[in-house]
C-alpha positions in Angstrom: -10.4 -6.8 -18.6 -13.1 -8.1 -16.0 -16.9 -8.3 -17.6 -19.5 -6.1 -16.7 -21.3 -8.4 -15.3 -20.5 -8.5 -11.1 -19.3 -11.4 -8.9 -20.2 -12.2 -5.3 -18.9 -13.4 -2.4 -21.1 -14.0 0.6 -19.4 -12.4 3.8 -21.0 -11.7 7.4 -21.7 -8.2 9.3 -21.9 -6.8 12.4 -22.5 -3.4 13.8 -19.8 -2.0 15.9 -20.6 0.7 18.2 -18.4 4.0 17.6 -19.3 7.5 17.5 -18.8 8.5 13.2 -19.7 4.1 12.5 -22.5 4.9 9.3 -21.6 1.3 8.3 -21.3 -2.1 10.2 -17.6 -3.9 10.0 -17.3 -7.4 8.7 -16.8 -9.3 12.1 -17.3 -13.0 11.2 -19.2 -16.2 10.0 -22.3 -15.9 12.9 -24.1 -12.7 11.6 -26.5 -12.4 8.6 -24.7 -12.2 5.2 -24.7 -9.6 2.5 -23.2 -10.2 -1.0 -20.3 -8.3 -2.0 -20.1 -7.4 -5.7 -17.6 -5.9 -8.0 -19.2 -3.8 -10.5 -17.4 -1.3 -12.7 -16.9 1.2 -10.4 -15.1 -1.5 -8.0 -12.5 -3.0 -10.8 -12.0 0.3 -12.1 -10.7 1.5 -8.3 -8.6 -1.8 -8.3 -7.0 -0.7 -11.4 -6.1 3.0 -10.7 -4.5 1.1 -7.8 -2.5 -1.3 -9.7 -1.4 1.4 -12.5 0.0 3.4 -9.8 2.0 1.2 -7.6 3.5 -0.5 -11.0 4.8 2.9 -11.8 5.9 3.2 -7.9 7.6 -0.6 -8.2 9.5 -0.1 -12.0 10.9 3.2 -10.5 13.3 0.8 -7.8 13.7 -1.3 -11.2 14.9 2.1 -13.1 17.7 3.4 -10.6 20.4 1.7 -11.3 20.2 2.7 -15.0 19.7 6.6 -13.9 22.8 6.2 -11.6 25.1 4.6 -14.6 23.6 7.4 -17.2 23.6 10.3 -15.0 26.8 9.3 -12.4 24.4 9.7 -9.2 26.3 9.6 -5.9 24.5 7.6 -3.5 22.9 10.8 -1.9 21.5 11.5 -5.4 20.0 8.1 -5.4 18.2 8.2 -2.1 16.5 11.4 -2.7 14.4 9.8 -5.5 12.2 7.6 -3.2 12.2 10.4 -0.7 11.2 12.2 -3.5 8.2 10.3 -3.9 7.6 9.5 -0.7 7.2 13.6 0.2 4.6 13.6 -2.7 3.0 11.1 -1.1 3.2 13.1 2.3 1.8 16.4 0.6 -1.5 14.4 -0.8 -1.8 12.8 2.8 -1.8 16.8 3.7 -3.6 18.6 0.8 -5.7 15.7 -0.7 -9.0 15.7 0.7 -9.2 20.0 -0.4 -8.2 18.9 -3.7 -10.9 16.2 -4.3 -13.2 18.4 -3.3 -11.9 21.6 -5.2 -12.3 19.4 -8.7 -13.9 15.9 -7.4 -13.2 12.2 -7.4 -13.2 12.1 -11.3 -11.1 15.1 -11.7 -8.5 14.2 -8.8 -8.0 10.9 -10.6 -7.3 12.4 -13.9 -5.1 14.5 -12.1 -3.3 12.0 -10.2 -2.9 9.8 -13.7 -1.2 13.0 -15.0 1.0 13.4 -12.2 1.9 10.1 -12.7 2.0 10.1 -16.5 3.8 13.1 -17.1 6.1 12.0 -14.2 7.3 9.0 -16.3 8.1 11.0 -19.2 9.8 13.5 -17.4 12.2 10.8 -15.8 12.4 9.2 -19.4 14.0 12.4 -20.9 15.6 13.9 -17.6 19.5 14.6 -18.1 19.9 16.0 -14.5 19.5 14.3 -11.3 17.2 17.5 -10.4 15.1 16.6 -13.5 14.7 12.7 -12.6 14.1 13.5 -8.6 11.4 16.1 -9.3 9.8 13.4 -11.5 9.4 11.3 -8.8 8.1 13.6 -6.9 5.2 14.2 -9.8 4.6 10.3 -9.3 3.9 11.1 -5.5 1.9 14.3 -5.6 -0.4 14.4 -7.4 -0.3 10.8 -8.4 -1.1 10.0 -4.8 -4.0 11.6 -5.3 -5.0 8.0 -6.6 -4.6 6.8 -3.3 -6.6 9.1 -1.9 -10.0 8.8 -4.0 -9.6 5.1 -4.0 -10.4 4.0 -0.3 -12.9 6.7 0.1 -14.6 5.5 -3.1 -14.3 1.7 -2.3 -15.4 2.1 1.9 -18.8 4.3 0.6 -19.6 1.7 -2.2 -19.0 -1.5 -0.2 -19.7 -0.2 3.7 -19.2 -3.4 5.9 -17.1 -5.3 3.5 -14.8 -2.6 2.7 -12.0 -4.9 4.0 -12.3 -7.3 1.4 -12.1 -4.5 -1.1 -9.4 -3.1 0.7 -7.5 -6.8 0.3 -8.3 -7.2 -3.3 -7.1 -3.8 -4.0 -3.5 -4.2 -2.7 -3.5 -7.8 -4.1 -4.1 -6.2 -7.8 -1.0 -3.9 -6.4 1.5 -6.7 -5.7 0.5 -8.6 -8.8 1.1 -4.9 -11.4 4.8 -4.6 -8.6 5.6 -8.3 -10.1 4.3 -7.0 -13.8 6.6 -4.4 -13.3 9.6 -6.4 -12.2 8.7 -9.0 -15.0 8.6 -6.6 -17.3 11.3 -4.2 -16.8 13.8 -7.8 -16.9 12.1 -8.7 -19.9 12.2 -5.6 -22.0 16.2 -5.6 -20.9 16.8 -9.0 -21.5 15.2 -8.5 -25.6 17.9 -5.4 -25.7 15.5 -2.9 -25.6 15.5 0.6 -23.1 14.7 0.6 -19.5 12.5 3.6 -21.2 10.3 1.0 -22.9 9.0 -0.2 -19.4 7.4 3.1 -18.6 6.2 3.7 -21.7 4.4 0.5 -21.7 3.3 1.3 -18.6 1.5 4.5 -20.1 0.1 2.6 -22.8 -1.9 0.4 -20.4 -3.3 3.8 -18.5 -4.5 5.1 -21.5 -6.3 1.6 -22.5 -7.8 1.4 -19.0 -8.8 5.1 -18.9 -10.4 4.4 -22.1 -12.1 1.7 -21.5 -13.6 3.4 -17.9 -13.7 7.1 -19.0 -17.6 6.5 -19.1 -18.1 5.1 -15.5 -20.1 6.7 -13.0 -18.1 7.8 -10.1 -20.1 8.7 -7.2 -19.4 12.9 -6.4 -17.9 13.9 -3.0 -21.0 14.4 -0.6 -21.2 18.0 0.1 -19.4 19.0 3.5 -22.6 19.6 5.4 -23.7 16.6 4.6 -20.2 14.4 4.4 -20.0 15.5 8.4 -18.2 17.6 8.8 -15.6 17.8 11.8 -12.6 16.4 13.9 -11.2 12.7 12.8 -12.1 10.4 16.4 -9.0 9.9 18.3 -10.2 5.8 17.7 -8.9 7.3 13.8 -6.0 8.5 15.2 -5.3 5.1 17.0 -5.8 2.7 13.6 -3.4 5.6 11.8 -0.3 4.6 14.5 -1.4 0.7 13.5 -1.2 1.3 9.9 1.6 3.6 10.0 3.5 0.5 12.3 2.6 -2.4 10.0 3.3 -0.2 6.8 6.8 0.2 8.1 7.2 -3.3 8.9 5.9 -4.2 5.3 8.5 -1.6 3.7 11.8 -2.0 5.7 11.5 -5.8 5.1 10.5 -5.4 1.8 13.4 -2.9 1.2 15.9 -4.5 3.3 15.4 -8.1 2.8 17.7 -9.0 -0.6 20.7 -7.3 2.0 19.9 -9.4 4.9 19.7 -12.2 2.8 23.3 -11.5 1.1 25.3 -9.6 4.0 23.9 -11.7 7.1 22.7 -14.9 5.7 25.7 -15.2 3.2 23.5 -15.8 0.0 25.1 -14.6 -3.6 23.4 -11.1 -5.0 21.5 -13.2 -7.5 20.2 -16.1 -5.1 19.4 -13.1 -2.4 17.5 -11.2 -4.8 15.7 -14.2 -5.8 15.0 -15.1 -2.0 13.8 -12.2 -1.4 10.8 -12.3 -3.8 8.9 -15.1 -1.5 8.0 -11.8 0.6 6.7 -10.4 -1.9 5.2 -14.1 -3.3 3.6 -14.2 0.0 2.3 -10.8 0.5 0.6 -11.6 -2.5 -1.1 -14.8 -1.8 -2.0 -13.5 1.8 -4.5 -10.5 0.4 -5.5 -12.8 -2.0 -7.2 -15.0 0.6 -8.5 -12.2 2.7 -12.1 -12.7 1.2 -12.3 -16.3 2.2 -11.0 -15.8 5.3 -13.4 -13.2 6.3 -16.4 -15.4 5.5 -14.9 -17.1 8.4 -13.4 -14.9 11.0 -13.6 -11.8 12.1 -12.2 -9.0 10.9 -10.4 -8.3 14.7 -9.6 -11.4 14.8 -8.0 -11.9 11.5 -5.9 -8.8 12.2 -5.0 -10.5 15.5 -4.0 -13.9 14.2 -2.3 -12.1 11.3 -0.1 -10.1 13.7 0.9 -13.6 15.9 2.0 -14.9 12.9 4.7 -11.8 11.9 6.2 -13.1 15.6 7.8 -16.2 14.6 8.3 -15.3 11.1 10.6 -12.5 12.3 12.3 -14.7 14.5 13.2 -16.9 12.2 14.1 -14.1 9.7 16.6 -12.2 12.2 17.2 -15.1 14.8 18.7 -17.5 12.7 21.6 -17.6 11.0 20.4 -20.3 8.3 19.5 -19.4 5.0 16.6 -21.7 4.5 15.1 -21.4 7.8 15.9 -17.0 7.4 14.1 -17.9 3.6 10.6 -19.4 5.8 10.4 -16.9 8.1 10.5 -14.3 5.5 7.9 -16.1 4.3 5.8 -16.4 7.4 6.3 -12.5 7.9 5.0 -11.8 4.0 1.7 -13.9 4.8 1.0 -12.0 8.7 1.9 -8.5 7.3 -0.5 -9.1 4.4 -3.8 -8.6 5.8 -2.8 -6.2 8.6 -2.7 -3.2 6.0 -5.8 -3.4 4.2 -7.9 -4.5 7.3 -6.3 -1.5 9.5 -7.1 0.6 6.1 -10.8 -0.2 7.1 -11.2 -0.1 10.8 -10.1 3.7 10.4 -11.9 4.6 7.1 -14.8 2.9 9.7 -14.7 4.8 12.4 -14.0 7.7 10.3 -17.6 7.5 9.3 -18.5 10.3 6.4 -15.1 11.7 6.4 -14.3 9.2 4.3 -11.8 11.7 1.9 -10.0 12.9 5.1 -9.4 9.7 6.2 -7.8 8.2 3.1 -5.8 11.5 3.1 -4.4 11.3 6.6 -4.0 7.3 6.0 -1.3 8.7 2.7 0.1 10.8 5.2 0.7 7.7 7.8 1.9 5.9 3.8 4.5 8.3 2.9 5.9 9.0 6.6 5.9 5.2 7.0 8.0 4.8 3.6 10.0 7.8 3.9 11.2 7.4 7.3 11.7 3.7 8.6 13.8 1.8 6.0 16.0 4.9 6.5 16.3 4.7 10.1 17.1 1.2 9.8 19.3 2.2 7.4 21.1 4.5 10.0 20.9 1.7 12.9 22.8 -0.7 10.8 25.5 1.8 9.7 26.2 1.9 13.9 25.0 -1.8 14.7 25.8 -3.3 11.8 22.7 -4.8 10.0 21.8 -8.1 12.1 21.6 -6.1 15.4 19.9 -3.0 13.5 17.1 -6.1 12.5 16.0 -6.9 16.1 14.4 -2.9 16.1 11.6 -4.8 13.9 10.2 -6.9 16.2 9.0 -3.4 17.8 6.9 -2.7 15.2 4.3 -5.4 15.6 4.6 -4.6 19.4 3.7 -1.0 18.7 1.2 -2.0 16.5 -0.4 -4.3 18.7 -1.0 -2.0 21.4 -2.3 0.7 19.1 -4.6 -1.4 18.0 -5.8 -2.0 21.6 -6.4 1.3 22.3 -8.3 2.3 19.0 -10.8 -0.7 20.1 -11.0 0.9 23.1 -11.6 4.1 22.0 -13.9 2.6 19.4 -16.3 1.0 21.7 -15.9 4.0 24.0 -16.9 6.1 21.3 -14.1 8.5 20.9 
């Protein structure tokens, strides 16, 4: 557990004009400085993060044993992440009224009981009803997590809310490896797939106990949170984030099949392959931070989304396995940043609507996840899979002129 005591990073800021802006954007290396420091508040956020998304990672991990015990058909099977994915969808909706209904402490509490309880119901669940709405506890309210969590870190860290926004999805790969490494580990001593989930809940209640006395900052009252209408320059970051979430998921989902049905790898080595995505997804939001005290944060989000154009040709373009194996990785370290720095040009321009924007950006999450990889899904069943592939490279396109017009709209003050 990280000391009290808070480090700092030096990183620049710059105002950007736009209508709801209450806080200048990280922009590059030729502006005055500011520290940025991680007190309790701030690893407490990256933590509620982490705990969630390792019980959204061991839940892929936990299938396969729910299909064996409880003879799922296929269909059975998908509705469990679109299961979670409509939770997700109805915090994205809902979440901002029920934050302020019982506040930032109490929605977290709720959303670690959503989550909680939504593990033990899938633990003891003897129907494929029981296990799916249990997913669906783990996306609403436990995305309630992800709605409190943004808001919270844009309003304590302003200009350098994409660093915090890097860091924070970092801390979620490394708990969606914890949960992989655990769930093989906890098979592999003989023990039950239930054991990862309960030690999952074990470490919530540790870190709730060790933060339960932190002071989280109440939800401004409306009148004074501004109330009103999201920008359209909002509206234009949520189509980027909803494009580079989908490119994130469908390669993260599809990937191990690529690597085995198109690329000819064995189940084992594709599986294995398949992790240098997530390897590098990792490593690239771990280096946000020192690449901000460089760059911009525009331009980081610019070079990041070059770099996902090669990487995806090399992924679908090539029939090679170690060349496919690169570009993969290429495409893990451009999509990294592209989330977490979209994450905070719209919590930006969403000025005091902080809540609302972190909502709507869940909403953009659970569309994202619930609708791509199955549309790809649907494309290769016609195309077969390599030709279903070359619909990704639209996604950065998309993306990329999205981005365009929020700046536009941005600086236009829309």
């Amino acid at each position: 557990m990280p000391s009290d005591d808070p480090l700092t990073v030096t990183v620049p800021a710059k105002i950007i004009p736009g209508k709801h802006v209450t806080a200048p954007a990280v922009t590059g290396a030729s502006r005055a400085t500011q520290a940025f420091r991680r007190d309790r508040v701030t690893w407490a956020c990256y933590l509620a993060l982490a705990l969630f998304t390792y019980f959204l990672s061991i839940q892929g991990n936990i299938i396969p044993f729910l299909r064996d015990e409880l003879a799922l058909s296929y269909r059975e099977v998908s509705l469990h992440p679109a299961a979670l994915a409509a939770g997700l969808i109805i915090c994205g909706l809902l979440g901002e009224r029920v934050v302020a209904w019982c506040g930032r402490r109490g929605a977290l509490a709720l959303g670690f009981v959503g989550t909680c309880g939504g593990a033990v119901l899938l633990s003891v669940a003897h129907t494929a009803t029981a296990s799916i709405v249990a997913c669906l506890l783990m996306g609403a309210p436990g995305g309630l997590i992800l709605v409190v969590v943004p808001a919270l870190l844009a309003e304590r860290h302003g200009a350098d809310r994409s660093i915090a926004f890097g860091e924070a999805n970092a801390a979620s790969y490394f708990a969606s490896l914890t949960a992989t490494v655990a769930m093989g580990s906890f098979i592999a001593m003989g023990l039950d797939w239930r054991t990862g989930l309960a030690f999952g809940i074990g470490l919530t209640a540790v870190a709730v106990t060790r933060h339960a006395g932190d002071s989280i900052p109440a939800v401004r009252p409306r009148a004074e949170s501004g109330a009103g209408r999201l920008p359209a320059a909002y509206w234009a970051y949520w189509a980027t984030l909803f494009c580079v979430i989908a490119l994130e998921f469908c390669t993260l989902l599809w990937s191990p099949e690529v690597l085995e049905r198109v690329q000819g790898l064995s189940r084992a080595s594709a599986a294995a392959m398949a992790a240098g995505f997530s390897a590098a997804m990792l490593t690239g939001r771990l280096f946000i931070a020192p690449l901000l005290r460089r760059v911009s944060a525009q331009r980081l989000f610019c070079a990041s989304l070059a770099l996902t154009l090669p990487g995806l040709a090399l992924y679908i373009g090539v029939h090679q396995p170690v060349l496919c194996v690169v570009g993969l990785v290429m495409l893990g370290l451009g999509t990294a940043p592209l989330y977490p720095l979209t994450l905070g040009f719209a919590i930006g321009v969403a000025g005091r609507l902080g809540e609302v924007a972190s909502a709507r950006a869940s909403l953009a999450s659970g569309i994202a996840i619930l609708a791509m990889p199955m549309a790809l899904g649907a494309l290769a069943d016609g195309l077969g899979l390599r030709l279903a592939c070359l619909f990704l490279p639209v996604l950065p396109a998309v993306g990329a002129l999205c981005f365009v017009a929020a700046r536009v709209l941005e600086l236009r003050r829309l």
